[in-house]
N, C-alpha and C positions, 0 to 999 in steps of 0.2 A: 551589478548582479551578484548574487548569493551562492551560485553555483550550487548549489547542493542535491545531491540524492538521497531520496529517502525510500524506503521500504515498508510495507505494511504485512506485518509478516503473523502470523497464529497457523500452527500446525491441528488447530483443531477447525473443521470446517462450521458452517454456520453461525459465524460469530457478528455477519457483517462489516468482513477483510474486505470483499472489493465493493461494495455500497461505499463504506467508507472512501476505497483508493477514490472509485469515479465520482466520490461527489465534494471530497478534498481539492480533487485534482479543478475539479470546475468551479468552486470556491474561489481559489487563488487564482484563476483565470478570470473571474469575474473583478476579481479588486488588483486586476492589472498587472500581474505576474505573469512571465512568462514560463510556462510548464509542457514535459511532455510526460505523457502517462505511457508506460511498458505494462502491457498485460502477457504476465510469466507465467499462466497458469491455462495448460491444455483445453478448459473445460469453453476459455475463450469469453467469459462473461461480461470483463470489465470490455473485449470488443462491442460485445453486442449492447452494451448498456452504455455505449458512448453512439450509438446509432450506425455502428457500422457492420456491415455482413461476414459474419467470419470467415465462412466459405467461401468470399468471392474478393477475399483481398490478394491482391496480384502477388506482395511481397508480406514475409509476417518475422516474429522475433525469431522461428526455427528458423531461415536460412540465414540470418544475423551469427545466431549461436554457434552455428555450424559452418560459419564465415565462407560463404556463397557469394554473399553481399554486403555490402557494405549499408553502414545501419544510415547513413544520410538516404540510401534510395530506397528503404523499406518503410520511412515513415509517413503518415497519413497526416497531410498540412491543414491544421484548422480547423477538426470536425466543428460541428455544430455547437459544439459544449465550449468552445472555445479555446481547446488546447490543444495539441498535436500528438498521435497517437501511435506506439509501436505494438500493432494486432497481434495476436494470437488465435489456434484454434488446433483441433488435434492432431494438427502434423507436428507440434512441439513434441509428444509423445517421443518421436523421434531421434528427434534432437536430443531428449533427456539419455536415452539408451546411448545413442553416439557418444556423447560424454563423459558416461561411465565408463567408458572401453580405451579412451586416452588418459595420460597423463596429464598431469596440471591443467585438468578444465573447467578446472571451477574460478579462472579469473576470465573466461570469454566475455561475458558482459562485460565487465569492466574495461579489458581492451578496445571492445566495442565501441563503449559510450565515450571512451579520452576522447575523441576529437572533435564530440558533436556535445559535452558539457558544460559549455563555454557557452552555448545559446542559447539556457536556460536558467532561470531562478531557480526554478526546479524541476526534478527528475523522478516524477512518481511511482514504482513500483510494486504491484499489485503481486503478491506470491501467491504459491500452490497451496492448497491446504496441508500440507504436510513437510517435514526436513526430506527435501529429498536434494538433488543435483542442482534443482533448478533453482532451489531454496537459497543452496549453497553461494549459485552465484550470483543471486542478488544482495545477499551478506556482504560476499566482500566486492561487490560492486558499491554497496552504499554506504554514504558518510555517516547514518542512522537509522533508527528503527523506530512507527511506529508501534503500538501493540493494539488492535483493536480488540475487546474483550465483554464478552455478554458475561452480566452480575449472577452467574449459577455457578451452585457447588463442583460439577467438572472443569468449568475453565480456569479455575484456582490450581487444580492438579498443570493442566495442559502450560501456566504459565511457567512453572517450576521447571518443568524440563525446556522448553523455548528459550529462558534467560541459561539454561546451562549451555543451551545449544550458541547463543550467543555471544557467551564468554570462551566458548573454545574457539569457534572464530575469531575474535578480537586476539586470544592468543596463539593462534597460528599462522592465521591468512590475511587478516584484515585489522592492525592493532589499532588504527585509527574509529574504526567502529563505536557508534554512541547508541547510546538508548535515549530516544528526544521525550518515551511518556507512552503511557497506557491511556485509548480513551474509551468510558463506556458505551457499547451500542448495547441498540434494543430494549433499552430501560424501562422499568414499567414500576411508577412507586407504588403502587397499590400492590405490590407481590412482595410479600414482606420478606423472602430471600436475598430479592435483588438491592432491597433498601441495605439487609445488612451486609452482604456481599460489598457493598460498594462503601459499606464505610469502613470493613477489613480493609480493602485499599487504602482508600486516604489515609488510614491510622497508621498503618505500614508506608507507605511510597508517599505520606504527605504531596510535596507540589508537584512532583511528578504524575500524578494523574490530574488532566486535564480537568479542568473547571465546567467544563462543558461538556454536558452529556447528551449521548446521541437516543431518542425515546424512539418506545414502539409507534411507528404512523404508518395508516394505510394506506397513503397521498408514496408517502417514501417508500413502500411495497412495491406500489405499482408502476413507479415510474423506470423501472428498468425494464421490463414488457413492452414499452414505450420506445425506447431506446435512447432515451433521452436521462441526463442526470437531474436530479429532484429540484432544482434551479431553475430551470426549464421547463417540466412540468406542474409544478404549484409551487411558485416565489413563496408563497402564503404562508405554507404549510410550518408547522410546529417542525419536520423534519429538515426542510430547507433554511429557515432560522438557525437551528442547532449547529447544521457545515455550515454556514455564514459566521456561527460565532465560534465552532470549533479553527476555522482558518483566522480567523483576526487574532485568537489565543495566539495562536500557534506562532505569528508574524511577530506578535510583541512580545512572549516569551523569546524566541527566537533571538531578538535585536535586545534584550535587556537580562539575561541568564544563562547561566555556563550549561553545557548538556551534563546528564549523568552518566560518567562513563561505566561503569557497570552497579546492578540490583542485586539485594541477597535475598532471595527468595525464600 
């Protein structure tokens, strides 16, 4: 096993952060990795988009953070999608406020997960839209950082301060901290923005930006309505392909390439 935790992190919202986490996370579930996906993010979506009720889960990541319980008896064994699930939903709100009022609580996840990181290849975590507490402690809960990133002129800005954000982490609280790679969602080549947007990337972050890019589809739109991740609801689709080849990337970069430990933005 790989042990590792990764994080999907963008402070700017709509970029396609938890599409990506929940359909990453069912990717590598499908090609027989063992994975649990943590949804960090009060709004609760990557619960509801792995087919589970937010509101009606017994146990969720706020009494984890807020060490109530322990995170072996809050997890949800096996959804549908085939990976094991730590919910969320707006009692995290909570939890984020408690946080800020102690000291040193931006390692709680990571205390959390020591004991239960051992029973997974991976450890997917879905972040808030924003640098906040909660942000914080999935940073230095994880060994790495996805970046998910749509090809338009503001999320160029919103990377700049993220990679700053992640460099003061690595040098304060989390030095082991990698950046595994930016990938594009929502891509559309007919929008002559996004075609040059995405080759400022490569031109800049060469291999680091994944080979595989995540396109606009309305099969992958609707499949979180569903509750179901896009693997599940249309194998077929042009967006179910893409997390099919974004996770095999990911698996053989992974086993044949050093991480980049930090980006100059």
């Amino acid at each position: 096993m790989l042990n590792k935790i990764i994080a999907f992190a963008n402070q700017k919202g709509g970029v396609g952060k938890t599409t990506s986490s929940v359909n990453f996370a069912a990717a590598l579930s499908s090609i027989q990795q063992k994975v649990l996906l943590i949804d960090l993010d009060p709004q609760g979506n990557a619960t509801v988009g792995s087919g589970i009720d937010k509101d009606k889960a017994e146990a969720t990541v706020n009494e984890v953070l807020q060490e109530e319980i322990a995170v072996e008896k809050a997890i949800i064994r096996r959804t549908g999608a085939g990976y094991d699930l730590l919910a969320a939903n707006s009692d995290l709100t909570a939890a984020e406020v408690a946080l800020l009022r102690k000291p040193q609580q931006e390692s709680n996840l990571k205390k959390a997960l020591h004991s239960i990181r051992g029973n997974y290849d991976f450890i997917v975590i879905d972040c808030p839209p924003s640098l906040n507490m909660l942000t914080l402690n999935a940073l230095v809960a994880a060994d790495s950082v996805i970046i998910p990133l749509q090809c338009e002129f503001y999320a160029l800005e919103g990377l700049s301060a993220l990679m700053n954000t992640i460099e003061q982490v690595k040098r304060t609280l989390n030095p082991a901290l990698m950046i595994e790679g930016i990938v594009r969602t929502m891509y559309d080549p007919r929008n002559r923005l996004s075609t040059e947007i995405s080759a400022q990337l490569v031109a800049h972050f060469g291999t680091k930006v994944y080979q595989t890019v995540i396109p606009r589809n309305i099969r992958l739109a609707e499949a979180p309505s569903h509750g179901i991740p896009i693997l599940l609801y249309d194998k077929n689709s042009k967006g179910s392909e893409a997390y099919m080849g974004f996770a095999r990337e990911f698996l053989k970069q992974h086993k044949s390439m050093p991480l980049l430990e930090s980006f100059e933005a």
